[in-house]
mmJSON file of the N, C-alpha and C atoms, coordinates in Angstrom:
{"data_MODEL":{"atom_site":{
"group_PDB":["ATOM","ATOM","ATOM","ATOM","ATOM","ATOM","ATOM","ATOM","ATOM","ATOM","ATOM","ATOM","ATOM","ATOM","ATOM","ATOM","ATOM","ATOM","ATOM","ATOM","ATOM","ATOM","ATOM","ATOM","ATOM","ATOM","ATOM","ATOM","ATOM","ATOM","ATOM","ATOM","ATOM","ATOM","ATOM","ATOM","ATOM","ATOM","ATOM","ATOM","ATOM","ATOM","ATOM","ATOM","ATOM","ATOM","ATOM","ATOM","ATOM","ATOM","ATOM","ATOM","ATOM","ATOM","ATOM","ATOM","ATOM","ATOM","ATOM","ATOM","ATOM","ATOM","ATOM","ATOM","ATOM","ATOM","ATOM","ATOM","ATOM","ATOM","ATOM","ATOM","ATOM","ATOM","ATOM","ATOM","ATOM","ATOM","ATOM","ATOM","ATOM","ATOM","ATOM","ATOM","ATOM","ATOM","ATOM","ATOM","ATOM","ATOM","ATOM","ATOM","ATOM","ATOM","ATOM","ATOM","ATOM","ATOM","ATOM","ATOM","ATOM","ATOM","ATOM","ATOM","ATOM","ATOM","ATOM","ATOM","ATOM","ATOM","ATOM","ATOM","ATOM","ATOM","ATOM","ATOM","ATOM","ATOM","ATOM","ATOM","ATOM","ATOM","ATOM","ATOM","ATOM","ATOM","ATOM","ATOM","ATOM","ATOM","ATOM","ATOM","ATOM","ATOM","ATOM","ATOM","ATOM","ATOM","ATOM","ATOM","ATOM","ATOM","ATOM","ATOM","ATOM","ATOM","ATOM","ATOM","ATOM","ATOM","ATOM","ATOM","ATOM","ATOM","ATOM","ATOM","ATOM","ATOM","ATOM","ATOM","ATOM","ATOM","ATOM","ATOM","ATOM","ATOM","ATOM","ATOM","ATOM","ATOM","ATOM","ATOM","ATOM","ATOM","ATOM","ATOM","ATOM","ATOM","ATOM","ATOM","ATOM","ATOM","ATOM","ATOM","ATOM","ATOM","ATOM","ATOM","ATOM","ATOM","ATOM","ATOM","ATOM","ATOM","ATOM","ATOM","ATOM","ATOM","ATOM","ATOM","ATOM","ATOM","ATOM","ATOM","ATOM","ATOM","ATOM","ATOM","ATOM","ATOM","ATOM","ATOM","ATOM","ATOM","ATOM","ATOM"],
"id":[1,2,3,4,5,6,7,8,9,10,11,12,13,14,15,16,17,18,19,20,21,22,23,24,25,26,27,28,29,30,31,32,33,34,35,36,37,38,39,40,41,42,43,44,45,46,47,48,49,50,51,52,53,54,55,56,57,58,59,60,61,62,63,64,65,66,67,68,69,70,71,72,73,74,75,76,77,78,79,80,81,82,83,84,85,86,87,88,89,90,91,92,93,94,95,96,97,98,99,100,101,102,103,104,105,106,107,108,109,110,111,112,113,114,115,116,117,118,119,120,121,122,123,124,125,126,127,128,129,130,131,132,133,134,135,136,137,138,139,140,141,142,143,144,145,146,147,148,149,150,151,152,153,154,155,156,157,158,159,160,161,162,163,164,165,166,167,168,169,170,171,172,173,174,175,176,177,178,179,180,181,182,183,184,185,186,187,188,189,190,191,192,193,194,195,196,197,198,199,200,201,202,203,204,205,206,207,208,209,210,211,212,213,214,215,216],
"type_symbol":["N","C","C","N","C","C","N","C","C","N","C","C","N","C","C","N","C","C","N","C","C","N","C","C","N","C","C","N","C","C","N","C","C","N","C","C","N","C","C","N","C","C","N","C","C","N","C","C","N","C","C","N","C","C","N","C","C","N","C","C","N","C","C","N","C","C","N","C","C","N","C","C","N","C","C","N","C","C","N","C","C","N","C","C","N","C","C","N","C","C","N","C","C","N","C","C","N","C","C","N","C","C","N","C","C","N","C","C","N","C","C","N","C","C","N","C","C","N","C","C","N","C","C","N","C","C","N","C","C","N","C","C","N","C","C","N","C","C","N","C","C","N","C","C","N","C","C","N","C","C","N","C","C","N","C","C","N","C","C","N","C","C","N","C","C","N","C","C","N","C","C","N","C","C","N","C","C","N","C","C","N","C","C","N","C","C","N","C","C","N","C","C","N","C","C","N","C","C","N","C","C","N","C","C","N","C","C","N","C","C","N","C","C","N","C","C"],
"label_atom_id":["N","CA","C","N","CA","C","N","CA","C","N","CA","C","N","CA","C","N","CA","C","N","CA","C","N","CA","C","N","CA","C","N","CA","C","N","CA","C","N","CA","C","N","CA","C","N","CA","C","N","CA","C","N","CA","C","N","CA","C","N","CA","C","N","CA","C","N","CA","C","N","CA","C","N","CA","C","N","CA","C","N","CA","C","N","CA","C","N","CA","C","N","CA","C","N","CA","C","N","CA","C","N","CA","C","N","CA","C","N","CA","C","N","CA","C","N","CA","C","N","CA","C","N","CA","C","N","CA","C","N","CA","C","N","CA","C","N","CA","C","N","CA","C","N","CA","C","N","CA","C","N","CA","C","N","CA","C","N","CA","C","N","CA","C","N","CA","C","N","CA","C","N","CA","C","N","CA","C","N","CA","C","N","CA","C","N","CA","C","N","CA","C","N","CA","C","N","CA","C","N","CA","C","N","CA","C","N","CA","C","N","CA","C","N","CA","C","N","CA","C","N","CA","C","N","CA","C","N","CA","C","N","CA","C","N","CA","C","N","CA","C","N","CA","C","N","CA","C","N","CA","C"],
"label_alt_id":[null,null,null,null,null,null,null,null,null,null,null,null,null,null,null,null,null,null,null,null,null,null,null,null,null,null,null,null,null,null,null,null,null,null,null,null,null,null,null,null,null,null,null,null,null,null,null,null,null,null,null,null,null,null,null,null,null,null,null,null,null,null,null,null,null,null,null,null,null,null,null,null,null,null,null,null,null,null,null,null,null,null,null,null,null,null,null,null,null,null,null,null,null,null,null,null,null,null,null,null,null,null,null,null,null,null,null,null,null,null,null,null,null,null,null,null,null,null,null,null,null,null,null,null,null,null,null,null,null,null,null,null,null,null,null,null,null,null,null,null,null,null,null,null,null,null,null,null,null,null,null,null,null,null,null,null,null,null,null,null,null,null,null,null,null,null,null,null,null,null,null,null,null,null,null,null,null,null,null,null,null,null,null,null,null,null,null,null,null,null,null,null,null,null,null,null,null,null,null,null,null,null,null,null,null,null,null,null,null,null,null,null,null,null,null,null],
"label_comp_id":["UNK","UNK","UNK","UNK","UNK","UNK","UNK","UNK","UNK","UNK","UNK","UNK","UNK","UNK","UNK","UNK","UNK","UNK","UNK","UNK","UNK","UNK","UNK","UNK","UNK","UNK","UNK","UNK","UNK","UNK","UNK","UNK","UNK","UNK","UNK","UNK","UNK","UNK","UNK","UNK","UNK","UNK","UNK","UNK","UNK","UNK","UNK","UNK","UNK","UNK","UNK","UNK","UNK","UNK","UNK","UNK","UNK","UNK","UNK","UNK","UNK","UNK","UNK","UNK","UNK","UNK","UNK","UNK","UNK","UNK","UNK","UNK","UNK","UNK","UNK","UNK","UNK","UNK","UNK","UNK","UNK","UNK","UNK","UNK","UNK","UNK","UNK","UNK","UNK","UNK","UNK","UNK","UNK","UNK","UNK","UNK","UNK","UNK","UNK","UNK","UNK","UNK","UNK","UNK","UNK","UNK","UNK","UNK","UNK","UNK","UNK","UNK","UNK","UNK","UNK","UNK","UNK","UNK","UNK","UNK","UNK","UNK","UNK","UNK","UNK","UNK","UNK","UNK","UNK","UNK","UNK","UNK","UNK","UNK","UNK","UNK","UNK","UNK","UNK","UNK","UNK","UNK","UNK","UNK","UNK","UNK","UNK","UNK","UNK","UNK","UNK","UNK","UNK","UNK","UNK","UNK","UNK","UNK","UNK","UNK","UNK","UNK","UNK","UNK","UNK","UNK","UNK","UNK","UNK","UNK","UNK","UNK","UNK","UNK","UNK","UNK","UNK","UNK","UNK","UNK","UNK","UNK","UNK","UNK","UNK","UNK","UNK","UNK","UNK","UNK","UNK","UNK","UNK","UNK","UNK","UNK","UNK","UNK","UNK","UNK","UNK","UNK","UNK","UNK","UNK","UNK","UNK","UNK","UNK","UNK","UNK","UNK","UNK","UNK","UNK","UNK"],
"label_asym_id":["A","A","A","A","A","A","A","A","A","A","A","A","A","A","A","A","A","A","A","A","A","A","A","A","A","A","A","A","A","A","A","A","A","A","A","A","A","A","A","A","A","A","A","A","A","A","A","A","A","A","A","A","A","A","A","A","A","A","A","A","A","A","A","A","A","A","A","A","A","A","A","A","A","A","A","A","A","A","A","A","A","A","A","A","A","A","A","A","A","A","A","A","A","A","A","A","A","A","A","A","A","A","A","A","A","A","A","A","A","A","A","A","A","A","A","A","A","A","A","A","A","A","A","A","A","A","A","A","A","A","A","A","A","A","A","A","A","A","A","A","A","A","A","A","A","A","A","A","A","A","A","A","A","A","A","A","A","A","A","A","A","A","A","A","A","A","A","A","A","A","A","A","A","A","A","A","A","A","A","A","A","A","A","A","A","A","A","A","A","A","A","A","A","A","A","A","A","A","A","A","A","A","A","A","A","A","A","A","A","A","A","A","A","A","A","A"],
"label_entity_id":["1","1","1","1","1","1","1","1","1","1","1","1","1","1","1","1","1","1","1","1","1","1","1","1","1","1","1","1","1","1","1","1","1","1","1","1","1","1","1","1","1","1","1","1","1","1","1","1","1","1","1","1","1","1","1","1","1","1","1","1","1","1","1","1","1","1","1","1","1","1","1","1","1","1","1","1","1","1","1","1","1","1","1","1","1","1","1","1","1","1","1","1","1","1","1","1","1","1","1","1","1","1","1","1","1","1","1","1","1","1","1","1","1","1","1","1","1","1","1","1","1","1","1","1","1","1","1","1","1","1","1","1","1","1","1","1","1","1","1","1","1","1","1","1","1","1","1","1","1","1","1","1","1","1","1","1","1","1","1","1","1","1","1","1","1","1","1","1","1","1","1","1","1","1","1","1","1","1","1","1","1","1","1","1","1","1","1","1","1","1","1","1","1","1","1","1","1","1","1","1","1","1","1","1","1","1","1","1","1","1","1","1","1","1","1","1"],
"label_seq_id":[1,1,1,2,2,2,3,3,3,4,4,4,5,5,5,6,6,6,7,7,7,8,8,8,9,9,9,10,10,10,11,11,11,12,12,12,13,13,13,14,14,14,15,15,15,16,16,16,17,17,17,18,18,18,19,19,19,20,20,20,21,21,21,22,22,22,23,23,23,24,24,24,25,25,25,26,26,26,27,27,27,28,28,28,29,29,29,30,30,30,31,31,31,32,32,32,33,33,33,34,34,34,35,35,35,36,36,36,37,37,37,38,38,38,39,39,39,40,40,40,41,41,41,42,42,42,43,43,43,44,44,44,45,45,45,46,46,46,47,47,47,48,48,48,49,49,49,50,50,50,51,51,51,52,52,52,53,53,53,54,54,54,55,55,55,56,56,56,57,57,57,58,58,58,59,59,59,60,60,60,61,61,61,62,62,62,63,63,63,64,64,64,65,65,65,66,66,66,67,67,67,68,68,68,69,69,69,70,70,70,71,71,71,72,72,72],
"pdbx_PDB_ins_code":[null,null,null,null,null,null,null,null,null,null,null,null,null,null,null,null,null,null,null,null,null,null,null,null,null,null,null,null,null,null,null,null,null,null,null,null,null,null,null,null,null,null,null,null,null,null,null,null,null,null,null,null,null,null,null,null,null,null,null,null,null,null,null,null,null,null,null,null,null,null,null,null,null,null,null,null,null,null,null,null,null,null,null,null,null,null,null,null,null,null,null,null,null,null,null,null,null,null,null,null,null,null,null,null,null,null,null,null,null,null,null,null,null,null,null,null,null,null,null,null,null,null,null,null,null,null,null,null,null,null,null,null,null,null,null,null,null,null,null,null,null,null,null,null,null,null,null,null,null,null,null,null,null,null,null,null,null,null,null,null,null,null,null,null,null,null,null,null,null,null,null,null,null,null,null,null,null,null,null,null,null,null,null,null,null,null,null,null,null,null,null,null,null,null,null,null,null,null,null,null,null,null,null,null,null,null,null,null,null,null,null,null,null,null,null,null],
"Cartn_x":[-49.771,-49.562,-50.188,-49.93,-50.88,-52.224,-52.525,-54.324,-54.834,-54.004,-53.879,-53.86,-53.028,-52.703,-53.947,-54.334,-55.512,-56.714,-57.098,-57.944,-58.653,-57.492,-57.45,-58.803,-59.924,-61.112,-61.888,-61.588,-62.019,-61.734,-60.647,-60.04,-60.468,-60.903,-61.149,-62.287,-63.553,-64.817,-64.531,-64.229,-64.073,-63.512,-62.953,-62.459,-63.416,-64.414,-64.904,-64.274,-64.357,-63.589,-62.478,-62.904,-60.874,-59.731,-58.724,-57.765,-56.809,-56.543,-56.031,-54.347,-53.8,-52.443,-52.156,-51.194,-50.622,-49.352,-49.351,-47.891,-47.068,-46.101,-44.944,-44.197,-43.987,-43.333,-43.194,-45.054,-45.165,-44.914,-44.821,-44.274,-45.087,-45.613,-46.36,-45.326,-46.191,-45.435,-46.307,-47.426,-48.374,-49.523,-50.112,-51.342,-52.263,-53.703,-54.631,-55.984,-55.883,-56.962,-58.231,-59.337,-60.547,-60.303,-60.483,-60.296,-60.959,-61.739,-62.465,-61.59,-61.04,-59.971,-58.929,-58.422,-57.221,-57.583,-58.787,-58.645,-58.932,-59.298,-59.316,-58.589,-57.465,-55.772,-55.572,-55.282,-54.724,-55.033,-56.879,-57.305,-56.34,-56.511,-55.824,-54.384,-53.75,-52.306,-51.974,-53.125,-52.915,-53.854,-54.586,-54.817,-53.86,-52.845,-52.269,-51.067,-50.857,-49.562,-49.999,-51.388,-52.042,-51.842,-51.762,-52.275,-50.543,-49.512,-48.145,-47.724,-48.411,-48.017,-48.466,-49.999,-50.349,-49.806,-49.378,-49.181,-47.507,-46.649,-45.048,-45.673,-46.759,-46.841,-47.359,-47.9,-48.604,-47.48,-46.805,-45.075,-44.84,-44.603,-44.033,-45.005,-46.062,-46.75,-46.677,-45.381,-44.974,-44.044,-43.66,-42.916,-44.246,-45.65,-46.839,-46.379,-46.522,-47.133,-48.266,-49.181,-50.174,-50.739,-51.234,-52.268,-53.633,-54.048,-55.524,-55.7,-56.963,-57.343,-57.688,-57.947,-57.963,-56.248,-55.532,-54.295,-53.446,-54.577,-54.28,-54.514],
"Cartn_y":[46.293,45.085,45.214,46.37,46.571,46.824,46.938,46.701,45.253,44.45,43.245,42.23,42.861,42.171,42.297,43.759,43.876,42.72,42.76,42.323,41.854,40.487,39.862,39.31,39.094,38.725,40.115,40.907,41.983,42.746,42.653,43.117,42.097,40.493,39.654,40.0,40.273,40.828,41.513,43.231,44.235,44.17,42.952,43.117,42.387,41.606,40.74,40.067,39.569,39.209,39.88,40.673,41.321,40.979,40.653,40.308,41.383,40.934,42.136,41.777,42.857,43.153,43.523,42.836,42.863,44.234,45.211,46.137,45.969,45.982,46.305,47.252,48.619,49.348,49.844,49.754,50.334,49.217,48.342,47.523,45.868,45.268,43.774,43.136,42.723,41.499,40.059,40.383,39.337,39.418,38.633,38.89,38.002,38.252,37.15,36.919,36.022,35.965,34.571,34.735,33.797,32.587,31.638,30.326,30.272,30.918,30.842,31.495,32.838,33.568,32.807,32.321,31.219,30.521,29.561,28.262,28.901,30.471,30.846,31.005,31.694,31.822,30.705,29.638,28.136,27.625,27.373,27.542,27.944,29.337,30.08,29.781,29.574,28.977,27.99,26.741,25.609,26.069,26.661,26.925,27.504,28.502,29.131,28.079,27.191,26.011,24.885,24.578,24.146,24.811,26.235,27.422,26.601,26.747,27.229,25.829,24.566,23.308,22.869,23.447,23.338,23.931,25.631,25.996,25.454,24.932,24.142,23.186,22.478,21.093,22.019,22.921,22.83,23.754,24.453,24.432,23.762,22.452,20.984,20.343,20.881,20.074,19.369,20.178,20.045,18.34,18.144,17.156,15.585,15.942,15.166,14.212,12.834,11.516,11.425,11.595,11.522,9.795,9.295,8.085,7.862,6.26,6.362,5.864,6.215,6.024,4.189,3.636,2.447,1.627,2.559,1.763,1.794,2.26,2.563,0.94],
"Cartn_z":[-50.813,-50.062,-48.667,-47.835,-46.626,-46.64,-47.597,-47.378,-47.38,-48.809,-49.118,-47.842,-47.093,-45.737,-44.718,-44.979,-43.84,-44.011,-45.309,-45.474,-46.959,-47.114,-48.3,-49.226,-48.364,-48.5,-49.224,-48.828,-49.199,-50.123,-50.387,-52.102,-52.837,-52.65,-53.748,-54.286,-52.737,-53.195,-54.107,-54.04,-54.662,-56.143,-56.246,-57.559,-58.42,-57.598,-58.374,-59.448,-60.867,-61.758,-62.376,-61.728,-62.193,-61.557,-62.27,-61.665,-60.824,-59.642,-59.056,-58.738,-59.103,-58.602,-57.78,-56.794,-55.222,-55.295,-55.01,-55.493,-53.82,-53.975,-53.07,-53.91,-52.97,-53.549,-54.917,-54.619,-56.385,-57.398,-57.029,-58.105,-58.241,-59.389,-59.108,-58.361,-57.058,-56.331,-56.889,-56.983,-57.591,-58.224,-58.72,-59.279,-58.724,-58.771,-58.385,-59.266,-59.557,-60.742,-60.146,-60.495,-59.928,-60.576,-60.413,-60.686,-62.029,-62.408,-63.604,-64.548,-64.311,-65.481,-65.242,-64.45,-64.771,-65.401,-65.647,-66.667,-67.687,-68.18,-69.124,-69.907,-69.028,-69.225,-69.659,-68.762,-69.455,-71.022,-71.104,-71.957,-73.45,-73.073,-74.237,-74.703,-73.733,-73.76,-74.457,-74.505,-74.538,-76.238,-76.421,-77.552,-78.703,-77.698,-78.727,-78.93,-78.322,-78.216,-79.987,-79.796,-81.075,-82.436,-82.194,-83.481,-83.473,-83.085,-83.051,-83.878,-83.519,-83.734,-85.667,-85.183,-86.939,-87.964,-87.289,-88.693,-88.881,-87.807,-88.178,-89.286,-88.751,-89.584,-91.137,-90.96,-92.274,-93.514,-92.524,-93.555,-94.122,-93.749,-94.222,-94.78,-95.49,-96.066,-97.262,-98.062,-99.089,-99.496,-98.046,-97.552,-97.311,-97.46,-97.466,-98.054,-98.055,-98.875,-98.659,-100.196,-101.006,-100.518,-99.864,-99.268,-100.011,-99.986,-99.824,-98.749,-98.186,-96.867,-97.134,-97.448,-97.719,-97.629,-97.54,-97.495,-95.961,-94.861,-93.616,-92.737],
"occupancy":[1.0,1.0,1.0,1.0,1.0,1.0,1.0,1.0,1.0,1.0,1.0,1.0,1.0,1.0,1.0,1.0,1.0,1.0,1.0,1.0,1.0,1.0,1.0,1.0,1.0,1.0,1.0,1.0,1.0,1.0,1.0,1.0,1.0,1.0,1.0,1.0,1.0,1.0,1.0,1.0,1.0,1.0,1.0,1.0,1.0,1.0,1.0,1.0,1.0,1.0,1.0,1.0,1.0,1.0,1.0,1.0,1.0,1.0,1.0,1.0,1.0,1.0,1.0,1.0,1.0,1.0,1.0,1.0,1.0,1.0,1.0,1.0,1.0,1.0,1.0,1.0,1.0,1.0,1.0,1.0,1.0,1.0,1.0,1.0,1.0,1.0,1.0,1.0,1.0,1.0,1.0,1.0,1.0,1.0,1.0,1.0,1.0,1.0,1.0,1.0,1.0,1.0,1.0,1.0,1.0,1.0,1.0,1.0,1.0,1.0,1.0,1.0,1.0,1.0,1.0,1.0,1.0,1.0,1.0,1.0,1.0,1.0,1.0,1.0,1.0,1.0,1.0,1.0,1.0,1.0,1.0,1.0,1.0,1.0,1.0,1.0,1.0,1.0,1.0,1.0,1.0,1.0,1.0,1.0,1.0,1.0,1.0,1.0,1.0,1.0,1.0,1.0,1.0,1.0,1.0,1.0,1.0,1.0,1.0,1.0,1.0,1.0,1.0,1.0,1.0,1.0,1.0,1.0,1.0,1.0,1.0,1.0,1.0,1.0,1.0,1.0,1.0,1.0,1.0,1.0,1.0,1.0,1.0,1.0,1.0,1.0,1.0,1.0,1.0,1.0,1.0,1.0,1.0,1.0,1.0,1.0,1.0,1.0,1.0,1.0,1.0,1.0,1.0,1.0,1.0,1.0,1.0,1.0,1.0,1.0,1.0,1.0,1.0,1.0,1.0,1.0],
"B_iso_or_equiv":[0.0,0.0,0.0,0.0,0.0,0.0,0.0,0.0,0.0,0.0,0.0,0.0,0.0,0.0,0.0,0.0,0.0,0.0,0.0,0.0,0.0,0.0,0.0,0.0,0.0,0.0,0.0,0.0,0.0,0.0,0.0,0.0,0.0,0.0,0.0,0.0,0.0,0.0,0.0,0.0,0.0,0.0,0.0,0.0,0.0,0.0,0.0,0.0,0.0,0.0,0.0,0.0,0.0,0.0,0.0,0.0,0.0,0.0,0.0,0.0,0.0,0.0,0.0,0.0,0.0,0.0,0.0,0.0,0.0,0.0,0.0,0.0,0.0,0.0,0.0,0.0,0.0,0.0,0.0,0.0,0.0,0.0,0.0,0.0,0.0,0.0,0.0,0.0,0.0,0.0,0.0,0.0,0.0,0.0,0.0,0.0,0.0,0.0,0.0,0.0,0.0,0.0,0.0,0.0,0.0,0.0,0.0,0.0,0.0,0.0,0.0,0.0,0.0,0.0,0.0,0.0,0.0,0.0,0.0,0.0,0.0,0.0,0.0,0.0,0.0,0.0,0.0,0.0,0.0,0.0,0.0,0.0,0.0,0.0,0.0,0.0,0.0,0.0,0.0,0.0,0.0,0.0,0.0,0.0,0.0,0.0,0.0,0.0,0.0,0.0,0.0,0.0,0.0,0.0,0.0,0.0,0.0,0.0,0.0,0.0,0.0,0.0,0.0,0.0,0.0,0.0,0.0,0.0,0.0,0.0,0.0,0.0,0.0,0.0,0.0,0.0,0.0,0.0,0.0,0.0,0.0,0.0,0.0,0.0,0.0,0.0,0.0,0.0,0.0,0.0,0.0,0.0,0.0,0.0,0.0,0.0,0.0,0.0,0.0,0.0,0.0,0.0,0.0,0.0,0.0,0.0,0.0,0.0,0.0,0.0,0.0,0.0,0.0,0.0,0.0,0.0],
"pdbx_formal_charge":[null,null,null,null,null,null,null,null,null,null,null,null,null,null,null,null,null,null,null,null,null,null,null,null,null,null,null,null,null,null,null,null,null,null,null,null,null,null,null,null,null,null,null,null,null,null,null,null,null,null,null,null,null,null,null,null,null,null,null,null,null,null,null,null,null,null,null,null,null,null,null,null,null,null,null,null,null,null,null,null,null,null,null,null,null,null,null,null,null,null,null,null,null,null,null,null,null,null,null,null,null,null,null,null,null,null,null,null,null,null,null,null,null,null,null,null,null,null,null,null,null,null,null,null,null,null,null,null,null,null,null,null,null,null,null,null,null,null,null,null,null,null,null,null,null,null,null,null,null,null,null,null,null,null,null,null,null,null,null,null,null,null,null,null,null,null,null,null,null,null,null,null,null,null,null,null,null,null,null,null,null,null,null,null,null,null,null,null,null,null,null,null,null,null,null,null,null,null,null,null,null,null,null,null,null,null,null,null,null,null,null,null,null,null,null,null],
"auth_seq_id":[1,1,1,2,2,2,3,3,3,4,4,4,5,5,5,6,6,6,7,7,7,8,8,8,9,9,9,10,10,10,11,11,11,12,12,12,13,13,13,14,14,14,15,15,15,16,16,16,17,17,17,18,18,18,19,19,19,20,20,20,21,21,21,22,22,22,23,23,23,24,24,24,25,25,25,26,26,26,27,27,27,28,28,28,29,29,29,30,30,30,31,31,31,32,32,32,33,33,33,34,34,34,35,35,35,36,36,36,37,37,37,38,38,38,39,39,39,40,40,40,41,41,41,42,42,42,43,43,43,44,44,44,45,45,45,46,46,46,47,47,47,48,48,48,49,49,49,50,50,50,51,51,51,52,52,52,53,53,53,54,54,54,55,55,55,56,56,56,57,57,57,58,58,58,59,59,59,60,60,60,61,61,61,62,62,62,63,63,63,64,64,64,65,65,65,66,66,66,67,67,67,68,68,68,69,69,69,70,70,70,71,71,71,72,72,72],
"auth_comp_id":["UNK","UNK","UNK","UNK","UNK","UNK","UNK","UNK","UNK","UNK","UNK","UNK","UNK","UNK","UNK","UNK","UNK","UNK","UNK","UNK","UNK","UNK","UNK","UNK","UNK","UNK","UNK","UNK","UNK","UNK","UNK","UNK","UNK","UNK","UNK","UNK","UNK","UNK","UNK","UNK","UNK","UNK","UNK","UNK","UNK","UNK","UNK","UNK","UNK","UNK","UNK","UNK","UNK","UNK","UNK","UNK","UNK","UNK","UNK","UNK","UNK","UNK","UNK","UNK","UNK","UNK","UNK","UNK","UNK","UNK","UNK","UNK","UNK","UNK","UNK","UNK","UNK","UNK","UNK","UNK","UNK","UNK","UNK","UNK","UNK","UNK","UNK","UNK","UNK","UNK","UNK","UNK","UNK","UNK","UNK","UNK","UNK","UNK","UNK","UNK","UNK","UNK","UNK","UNK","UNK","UNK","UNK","UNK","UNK","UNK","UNK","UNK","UNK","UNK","UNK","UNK","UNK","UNK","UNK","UNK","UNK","UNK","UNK","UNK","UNK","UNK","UNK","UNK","UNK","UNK","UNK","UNK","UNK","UNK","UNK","UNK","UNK","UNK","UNK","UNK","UNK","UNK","UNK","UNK","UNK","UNK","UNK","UNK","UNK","UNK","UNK","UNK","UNK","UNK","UNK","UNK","UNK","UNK","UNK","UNK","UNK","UNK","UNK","UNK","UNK","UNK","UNK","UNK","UNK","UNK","UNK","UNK","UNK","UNK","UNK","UNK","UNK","UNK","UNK","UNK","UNK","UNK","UNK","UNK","UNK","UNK","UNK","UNK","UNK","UNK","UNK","UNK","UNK","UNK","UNK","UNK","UNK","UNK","UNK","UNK","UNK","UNK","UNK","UNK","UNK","UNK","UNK","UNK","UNK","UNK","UNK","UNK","UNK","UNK","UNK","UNK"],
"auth_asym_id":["A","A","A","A","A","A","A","A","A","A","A","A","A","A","A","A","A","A","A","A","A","A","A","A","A","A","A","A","A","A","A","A","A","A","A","A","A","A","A","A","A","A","A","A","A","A","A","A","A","A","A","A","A","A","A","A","A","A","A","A","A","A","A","A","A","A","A","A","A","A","A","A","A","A","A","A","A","A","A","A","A","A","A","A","A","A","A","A","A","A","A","A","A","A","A","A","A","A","A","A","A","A","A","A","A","A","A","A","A","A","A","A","A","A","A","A","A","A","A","A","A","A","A","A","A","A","A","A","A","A","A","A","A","A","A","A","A","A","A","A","A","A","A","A","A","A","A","A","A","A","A","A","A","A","A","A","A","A","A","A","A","A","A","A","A","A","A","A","A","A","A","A","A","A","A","A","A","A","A","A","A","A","A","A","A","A","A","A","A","A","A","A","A","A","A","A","A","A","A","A","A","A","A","A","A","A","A","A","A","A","A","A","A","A","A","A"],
"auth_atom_id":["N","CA","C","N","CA","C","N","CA","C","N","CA","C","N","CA","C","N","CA","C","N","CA","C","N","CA","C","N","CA","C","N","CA","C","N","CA","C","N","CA","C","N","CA","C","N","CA","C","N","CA","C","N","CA","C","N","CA","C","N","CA","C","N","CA","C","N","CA","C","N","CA","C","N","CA","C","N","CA","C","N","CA","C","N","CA","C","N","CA","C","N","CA","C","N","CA","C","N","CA","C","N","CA","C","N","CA","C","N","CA","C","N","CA","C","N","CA","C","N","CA","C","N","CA","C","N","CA","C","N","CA","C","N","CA","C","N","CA","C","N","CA","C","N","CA","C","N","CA","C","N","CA","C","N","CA","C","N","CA","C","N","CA","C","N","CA","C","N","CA","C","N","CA","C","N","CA","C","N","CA","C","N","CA","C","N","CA","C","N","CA","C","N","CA","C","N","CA","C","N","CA","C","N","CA","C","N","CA","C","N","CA","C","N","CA","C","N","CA","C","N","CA","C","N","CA","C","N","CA","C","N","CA","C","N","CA","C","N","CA","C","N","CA","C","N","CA","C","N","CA","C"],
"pdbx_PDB_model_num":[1,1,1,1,1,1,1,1,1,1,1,1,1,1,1,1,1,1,1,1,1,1,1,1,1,1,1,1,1,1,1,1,1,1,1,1,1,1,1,1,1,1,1,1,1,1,1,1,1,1,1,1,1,1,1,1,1,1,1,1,1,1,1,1,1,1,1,1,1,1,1,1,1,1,1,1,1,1,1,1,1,1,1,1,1,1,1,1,1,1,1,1,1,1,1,1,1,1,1,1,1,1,1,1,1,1,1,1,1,1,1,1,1,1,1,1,1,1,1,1,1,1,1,1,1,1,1,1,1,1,1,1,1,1,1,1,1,1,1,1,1,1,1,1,1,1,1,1,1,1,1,1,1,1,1,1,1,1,1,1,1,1,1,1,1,1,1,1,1,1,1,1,1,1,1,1,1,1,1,1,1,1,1,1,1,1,1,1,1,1,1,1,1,1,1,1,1,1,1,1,1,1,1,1,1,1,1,1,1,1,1,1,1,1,1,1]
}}}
């Protein structure tokens, strides 16, 4: 955290795209990630929220009514 403090600009350089962890006392106080690996993060989140949604629905598929598309 006291280097962090010295000179916050300068650990962002250094990490370039890596995300860097803030420690207090040894321990994550925070993390910091580039605006680009965050929407990556999100991204993925919001992807794995989809994977999670299809395969509920596709459980219940058994529960389907059989349609023709002509009757929409």
């Amino acid at each position: 955290m006291s280097e962090f403090k010295k000179n916050p600009a300068q650990v962002l350089r250094a990490a370039g795209d890596k995300p860097v962890a803030v420690l207090s006392h040894n321990r994550p106080a925070f993390y910091m990630v580039t605006p680009k690996l965050f929407q990556l993060l999100v991204d993925e989140l919001a992807d794995h929220d989809l994977v999670e949604i299809a395969q509920e629905r596709l459980s219940r598929r058994h529960t389907a009514i059989d349609i023709e598309i002509d009757q929409i």
